[in-house]
DOVORO-583013 format. One record per atom (N, C-alpha, C, O): chain; x, y, z; atom name; residue in one letter. Coordinates in nm, 4 decimals, padded with zeros to 6 digits, m for minus. Atoms other than C-alpha are relative to their C-alpha. Example, Ala and Ser with C-alpha at 12.3 -4.5 7.8 and 13.67 -1.06 7.14 Angstrom:
! DOVORO-583013
[site 'A' [00.0890 m00.1190 00.0000] 'N' 'A'];
[site 'A' [01.2300 m00.4500 00.7800] 'CA' 'A'];
[site 'A' [00.0900 00.1200 00.0000] 'C' 'A'];
[site 'A' [00.1936 00.1181 00.0665] 'O' 'A'];
[site 'A' [m00.0820 m00.1190 m00.0060] 'N' 'S'];
[site 'A' [01.3670 m00.1060 00.7140] 'CA' 'S'];
[site 'A' [m00.0770 00.1090 00.0730] 'C' 'S'];
[site 'A' [m00.0261 00.2198 00.0899] 'O' 'S'];
! end
This chain:
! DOVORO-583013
[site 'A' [00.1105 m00.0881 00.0315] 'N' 'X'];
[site 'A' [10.1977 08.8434 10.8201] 'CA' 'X'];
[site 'A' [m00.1130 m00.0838 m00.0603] 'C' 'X'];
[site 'A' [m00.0880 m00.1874 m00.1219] 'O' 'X'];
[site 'A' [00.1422 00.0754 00.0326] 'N' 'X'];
[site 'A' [09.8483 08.7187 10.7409] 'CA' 'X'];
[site 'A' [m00.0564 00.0405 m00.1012] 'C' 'X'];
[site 'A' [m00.0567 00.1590 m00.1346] 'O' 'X'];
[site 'A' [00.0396 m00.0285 00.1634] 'N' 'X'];
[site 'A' [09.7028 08.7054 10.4200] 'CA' 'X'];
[site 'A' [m00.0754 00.1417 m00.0088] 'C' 'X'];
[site 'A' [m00.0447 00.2343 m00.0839] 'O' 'X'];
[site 'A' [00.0954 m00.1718 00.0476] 'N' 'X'];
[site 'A' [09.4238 09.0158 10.4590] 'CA' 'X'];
[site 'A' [00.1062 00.0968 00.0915] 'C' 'X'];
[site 'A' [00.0786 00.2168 00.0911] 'O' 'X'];
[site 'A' [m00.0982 m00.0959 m00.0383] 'N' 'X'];
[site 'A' [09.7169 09.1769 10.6470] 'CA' 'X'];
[site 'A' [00.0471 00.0352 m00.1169] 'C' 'X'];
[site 'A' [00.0394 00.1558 m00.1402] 'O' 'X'];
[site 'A' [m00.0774 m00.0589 00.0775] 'N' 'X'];
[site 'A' [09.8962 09.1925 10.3566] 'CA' 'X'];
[site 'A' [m00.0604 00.0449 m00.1222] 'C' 'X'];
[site 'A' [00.0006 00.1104 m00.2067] 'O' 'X'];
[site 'A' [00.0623 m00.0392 00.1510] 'N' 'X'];
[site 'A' [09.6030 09.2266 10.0702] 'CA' 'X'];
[site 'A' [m00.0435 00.1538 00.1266] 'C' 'X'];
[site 'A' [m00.0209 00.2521 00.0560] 'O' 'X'];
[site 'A' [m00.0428 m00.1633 m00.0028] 'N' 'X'];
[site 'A' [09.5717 09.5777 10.2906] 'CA' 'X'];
[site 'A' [00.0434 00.0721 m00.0085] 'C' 'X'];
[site 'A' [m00.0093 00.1825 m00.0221] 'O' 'X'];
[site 'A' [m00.0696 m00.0357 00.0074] 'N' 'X'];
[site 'A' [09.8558 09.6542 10.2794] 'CA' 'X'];
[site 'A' [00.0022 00.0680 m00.1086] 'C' 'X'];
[site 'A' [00.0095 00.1875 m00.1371] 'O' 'X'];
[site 'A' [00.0000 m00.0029 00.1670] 'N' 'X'];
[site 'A' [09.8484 09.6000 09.9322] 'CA' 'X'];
[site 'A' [m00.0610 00.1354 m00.0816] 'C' 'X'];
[site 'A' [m00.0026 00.2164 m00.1537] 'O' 'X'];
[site 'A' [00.0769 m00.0880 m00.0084] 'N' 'X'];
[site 'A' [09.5532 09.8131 09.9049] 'CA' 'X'];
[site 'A' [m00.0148 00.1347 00.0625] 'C' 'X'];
[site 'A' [m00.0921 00.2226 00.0242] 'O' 'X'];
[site 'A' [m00.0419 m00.1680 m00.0270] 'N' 'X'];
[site 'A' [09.6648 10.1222 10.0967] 'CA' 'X'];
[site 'A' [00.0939 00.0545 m00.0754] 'C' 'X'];
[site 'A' [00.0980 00.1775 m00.0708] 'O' 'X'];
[site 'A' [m00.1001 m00.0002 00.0631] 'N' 'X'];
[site 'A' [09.9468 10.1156 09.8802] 'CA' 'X'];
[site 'A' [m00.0840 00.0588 m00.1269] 'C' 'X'];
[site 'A' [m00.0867 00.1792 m00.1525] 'O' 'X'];
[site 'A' [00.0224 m00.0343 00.1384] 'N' 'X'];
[site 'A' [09.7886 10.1334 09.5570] 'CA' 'X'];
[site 'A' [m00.1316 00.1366 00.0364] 'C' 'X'];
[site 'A' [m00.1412 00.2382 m00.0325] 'O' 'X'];
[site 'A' [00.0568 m00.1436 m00.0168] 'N' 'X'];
[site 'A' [09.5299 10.3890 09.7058] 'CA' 'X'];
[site 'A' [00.0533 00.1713 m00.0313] 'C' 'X'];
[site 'A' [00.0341 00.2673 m00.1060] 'O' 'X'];
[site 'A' [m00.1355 m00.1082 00.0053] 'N' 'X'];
[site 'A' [09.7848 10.6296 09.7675] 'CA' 'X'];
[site 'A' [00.0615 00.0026 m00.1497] 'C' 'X'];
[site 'A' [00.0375 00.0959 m00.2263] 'O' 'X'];
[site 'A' [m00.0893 m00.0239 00.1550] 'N' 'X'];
[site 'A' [09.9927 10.5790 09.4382] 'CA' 'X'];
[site 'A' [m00.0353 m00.0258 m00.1509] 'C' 'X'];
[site 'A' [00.0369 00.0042 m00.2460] 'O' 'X'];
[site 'A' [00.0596 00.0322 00.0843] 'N' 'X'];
[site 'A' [09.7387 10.4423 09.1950] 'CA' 'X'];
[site 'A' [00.0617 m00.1637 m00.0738] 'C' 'X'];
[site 'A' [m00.0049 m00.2592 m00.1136] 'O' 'X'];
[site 'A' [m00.0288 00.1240 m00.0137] 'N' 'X'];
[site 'A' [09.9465 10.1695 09.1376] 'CA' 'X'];
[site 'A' [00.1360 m00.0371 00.0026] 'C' 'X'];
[site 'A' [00.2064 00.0616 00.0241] 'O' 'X'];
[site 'A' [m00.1243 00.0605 m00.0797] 'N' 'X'];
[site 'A' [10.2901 09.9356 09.2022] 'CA' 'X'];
[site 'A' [00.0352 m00.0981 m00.0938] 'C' 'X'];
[site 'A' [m00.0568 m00.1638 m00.1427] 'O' 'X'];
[site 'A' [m00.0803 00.1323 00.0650] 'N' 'X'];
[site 'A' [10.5067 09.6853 09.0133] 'CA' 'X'];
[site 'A' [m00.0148 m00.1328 00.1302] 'C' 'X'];
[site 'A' [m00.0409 m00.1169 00.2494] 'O' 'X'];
[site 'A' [00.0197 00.1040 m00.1270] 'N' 'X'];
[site 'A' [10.4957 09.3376 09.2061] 'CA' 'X'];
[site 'A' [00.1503 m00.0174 00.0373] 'C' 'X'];
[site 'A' [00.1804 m00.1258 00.0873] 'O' 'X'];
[site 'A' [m00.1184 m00.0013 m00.0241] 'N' 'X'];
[site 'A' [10.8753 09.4262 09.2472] 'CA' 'X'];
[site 'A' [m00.0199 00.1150 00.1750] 'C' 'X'];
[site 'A' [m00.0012 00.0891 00.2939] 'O' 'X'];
[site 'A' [00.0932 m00.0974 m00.1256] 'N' 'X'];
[site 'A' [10.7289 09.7303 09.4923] 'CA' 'X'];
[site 'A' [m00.0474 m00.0433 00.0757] 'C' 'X'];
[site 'A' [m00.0054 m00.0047 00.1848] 'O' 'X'];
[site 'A' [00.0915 00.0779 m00.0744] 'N' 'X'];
[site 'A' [10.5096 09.5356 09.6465] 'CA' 'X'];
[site 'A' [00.0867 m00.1153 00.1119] 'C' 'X'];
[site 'A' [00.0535 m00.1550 00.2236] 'O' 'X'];
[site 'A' [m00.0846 00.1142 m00.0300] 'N' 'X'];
[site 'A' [10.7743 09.2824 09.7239] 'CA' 'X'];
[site 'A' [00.0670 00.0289 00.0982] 'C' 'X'];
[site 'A' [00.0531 m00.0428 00.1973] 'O' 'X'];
[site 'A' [m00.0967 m00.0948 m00.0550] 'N' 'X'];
[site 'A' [11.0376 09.5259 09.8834] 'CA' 'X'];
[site 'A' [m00.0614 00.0762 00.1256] 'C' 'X'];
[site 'A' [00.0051 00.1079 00.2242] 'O' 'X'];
[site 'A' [00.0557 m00.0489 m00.1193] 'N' 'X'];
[site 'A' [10.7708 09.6789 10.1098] 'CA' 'X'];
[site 'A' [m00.0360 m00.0799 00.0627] 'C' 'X'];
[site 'A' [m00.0048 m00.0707 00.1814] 'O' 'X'];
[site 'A' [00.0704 00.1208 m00.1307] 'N' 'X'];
[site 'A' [10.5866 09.3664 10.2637] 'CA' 'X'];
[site 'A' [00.1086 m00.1107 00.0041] 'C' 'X'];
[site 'A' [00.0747 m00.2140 00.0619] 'O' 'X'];
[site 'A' [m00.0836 00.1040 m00.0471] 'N' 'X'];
[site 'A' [10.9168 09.1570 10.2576] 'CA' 'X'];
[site 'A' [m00.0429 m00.1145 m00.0474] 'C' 'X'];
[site 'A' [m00.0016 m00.2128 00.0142] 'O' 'X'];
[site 'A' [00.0119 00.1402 00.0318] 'N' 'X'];
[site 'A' [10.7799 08.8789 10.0727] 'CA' 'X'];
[site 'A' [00.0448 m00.0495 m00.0882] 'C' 'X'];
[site 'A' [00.1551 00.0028 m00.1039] 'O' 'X'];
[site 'A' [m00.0479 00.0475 00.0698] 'N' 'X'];
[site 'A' [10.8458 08.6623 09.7950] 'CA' 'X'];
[site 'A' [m00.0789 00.1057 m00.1633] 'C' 'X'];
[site 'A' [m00.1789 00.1756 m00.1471] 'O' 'X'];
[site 'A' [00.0608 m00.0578 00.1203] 'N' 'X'];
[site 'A' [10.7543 08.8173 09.4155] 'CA' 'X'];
[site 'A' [m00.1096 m00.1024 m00.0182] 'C' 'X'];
[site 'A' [m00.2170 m00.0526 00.0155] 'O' 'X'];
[site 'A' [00.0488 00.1183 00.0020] 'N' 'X'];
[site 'A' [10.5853 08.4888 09.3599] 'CA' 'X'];
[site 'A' [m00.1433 00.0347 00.1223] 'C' 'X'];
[site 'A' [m00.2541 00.0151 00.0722] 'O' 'X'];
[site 'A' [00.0569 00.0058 m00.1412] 'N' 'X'];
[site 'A' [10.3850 08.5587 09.7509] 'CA' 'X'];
[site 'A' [m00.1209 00.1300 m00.0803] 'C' 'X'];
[site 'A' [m00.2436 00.1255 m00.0886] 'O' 'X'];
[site 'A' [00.0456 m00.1647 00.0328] 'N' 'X'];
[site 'A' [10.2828 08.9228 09.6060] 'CA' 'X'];
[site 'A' [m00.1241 m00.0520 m00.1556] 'C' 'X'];
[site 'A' [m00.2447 m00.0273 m00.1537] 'O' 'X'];
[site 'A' [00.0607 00.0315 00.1197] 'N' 'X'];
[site 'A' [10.1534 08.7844 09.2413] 'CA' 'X'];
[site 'A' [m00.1308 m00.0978 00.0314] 'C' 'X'];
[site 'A' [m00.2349 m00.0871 m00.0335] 'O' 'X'];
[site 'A' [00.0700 00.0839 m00.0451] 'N' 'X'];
[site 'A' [09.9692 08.5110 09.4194] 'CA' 'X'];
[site 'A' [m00.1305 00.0928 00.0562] 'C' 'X'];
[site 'A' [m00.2457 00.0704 00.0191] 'O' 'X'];
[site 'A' [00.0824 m00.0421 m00.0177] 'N' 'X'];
[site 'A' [09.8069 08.7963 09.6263] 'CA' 'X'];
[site 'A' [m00.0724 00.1095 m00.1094] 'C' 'X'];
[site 'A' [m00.1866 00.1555 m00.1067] 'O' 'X'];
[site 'A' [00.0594 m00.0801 00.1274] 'N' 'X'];
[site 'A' [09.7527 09.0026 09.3212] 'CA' 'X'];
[site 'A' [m00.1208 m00.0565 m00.0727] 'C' 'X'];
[site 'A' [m00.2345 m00.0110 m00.0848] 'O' 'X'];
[site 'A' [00.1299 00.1109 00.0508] 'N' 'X'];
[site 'A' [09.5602 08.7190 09.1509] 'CA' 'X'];
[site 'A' [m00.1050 m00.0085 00.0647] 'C' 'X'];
[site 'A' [m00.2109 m00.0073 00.0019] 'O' 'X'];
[site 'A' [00.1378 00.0620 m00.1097] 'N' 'X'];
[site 'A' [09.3165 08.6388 09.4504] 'CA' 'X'];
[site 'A' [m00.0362 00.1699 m00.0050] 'C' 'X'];
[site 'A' [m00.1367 00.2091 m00.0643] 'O' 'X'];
[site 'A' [00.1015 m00.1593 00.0361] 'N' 'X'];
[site 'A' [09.2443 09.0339 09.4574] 'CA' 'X'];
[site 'A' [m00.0548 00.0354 m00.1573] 'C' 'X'];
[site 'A' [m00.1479 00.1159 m00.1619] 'O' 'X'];
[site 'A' [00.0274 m00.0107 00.0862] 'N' 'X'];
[site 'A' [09.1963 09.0435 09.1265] 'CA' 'X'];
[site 'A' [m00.1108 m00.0278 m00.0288] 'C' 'X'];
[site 'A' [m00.1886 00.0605 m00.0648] 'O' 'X'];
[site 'A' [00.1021 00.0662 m00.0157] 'N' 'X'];
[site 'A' [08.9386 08.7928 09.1232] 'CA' 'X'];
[site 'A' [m00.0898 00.0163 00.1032] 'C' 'X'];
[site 'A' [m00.1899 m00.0513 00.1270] 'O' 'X'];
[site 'A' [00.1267 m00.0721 m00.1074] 'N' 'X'];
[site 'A' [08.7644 08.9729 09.3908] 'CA' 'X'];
[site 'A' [m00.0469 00.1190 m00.0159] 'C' 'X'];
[site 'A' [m00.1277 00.1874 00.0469] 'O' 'X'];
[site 'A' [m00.0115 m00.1898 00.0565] 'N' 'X'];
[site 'A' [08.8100 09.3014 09.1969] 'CA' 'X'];
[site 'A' [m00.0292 00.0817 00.0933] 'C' 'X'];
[site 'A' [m00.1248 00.1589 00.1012] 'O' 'X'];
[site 'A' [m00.0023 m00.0931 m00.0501] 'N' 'X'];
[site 'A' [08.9045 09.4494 09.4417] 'CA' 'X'];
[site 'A' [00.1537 00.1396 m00.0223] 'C' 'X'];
[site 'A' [00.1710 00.2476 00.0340] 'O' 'X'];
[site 'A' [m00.0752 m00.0741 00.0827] 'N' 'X'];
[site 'A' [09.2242 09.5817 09.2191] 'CA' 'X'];
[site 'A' [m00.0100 m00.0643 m00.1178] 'C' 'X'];
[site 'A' [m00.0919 m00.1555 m00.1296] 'O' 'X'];
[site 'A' [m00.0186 00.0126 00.1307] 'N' 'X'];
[site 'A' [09.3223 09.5464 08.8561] 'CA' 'X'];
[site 'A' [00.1481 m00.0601 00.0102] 'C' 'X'];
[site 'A' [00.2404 00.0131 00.0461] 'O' 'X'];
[site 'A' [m00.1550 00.0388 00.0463] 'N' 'X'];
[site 'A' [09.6469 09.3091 08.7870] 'CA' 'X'];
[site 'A' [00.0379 00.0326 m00.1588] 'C' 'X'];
[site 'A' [m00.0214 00.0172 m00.2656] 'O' 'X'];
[site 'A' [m00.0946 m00.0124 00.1337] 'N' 'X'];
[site 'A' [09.8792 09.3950 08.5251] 'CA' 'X'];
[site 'A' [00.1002 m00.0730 m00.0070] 'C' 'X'];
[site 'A' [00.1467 m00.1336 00.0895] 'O' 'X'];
[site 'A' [m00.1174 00.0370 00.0095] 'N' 'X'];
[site 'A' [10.1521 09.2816 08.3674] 'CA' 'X'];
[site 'A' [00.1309 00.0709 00.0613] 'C' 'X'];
[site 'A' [00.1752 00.1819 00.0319] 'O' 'X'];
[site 'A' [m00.0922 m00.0283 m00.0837] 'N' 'X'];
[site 'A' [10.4287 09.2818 08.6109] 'CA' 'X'];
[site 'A' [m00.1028 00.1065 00.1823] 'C' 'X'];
[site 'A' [m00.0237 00.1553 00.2631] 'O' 'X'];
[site 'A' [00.0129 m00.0958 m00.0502] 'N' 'X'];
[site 'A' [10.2238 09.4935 08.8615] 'CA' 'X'];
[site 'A' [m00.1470 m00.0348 00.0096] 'C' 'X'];
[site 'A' [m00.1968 m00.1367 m00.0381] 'O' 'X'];
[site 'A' [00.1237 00.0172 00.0114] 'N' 'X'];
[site 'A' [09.8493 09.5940 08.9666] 'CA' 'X'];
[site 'A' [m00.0377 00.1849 00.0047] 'C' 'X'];
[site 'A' [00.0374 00.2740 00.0443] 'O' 'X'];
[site 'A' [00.0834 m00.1456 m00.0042] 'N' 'X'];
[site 'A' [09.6358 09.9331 08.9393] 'CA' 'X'];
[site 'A' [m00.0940 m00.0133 00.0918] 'C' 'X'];
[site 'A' [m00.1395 m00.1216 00.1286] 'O' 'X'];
[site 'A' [00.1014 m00.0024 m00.1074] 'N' 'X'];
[site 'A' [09.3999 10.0551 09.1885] 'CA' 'X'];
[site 'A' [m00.1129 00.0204 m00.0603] 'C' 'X'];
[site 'A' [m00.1215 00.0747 m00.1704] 'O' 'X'];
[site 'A' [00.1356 00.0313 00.0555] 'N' 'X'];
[site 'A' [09.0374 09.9945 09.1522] 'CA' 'X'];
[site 'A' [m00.0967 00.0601 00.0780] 'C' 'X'];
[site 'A' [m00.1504 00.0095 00.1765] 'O' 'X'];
[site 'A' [00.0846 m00.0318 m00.0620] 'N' 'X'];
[site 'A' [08.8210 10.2710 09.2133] 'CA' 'X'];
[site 'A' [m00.1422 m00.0440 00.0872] 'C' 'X'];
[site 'A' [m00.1766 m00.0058 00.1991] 'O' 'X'];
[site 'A' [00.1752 00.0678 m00.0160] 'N' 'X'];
[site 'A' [08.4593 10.0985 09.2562] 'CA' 'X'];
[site 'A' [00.0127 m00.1073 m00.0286] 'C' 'X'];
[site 'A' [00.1096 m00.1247 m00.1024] 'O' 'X'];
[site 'A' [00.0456 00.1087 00.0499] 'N' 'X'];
[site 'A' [08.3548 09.7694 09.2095] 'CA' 'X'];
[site 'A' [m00.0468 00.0105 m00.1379] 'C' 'X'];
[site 'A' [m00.1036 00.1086 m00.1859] 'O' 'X'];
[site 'A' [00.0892 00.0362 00.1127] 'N' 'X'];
[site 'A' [08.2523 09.6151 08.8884] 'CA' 'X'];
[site 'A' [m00.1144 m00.0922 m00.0119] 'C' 'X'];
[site 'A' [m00.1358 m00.2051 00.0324] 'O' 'X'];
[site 'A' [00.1651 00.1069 00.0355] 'N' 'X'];
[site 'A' [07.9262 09.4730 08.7903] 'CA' 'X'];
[site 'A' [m00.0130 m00.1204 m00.1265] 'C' 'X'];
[site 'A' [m00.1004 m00.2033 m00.1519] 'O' 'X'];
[site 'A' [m00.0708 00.1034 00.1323] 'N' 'X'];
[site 'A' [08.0882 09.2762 08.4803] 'CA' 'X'];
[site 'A' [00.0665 m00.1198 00.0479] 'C' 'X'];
[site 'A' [00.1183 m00.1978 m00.0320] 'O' 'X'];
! end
């Protein structure tokens, strides 16, 4: 699976449920926890979600901050 394959994934996911443990995340796209946190980080930094500890929240709107 290809990286913006799976940060959609990611992202329909947390649409739907508001948000996911990176254990969740893991179990549905088959990857590594490690694979999932990695893509958590790089979305993060694109805010296009919110990472948490263990996990990420969905991110209505962009921020301007």
């Amino acid at each position: 699976m290809l990286q913006l394959e799976r940060q959609q994934q990611i992202l329909n996911y947390l649409e739907k449920n508001r948000k996911a443990t990176t254990n969740e995340l893991s179990e549905l796209l088959g990857v590594s926890a490690t694979t999932i946190r990695t893509a958590l980080n790089q979305m993060d930094k694109e805010k296009l979600l919110t990472q948490t500890h263990g996990g990420a929240i969905y991110r209505n709107r962009p921020c301007d901050y």
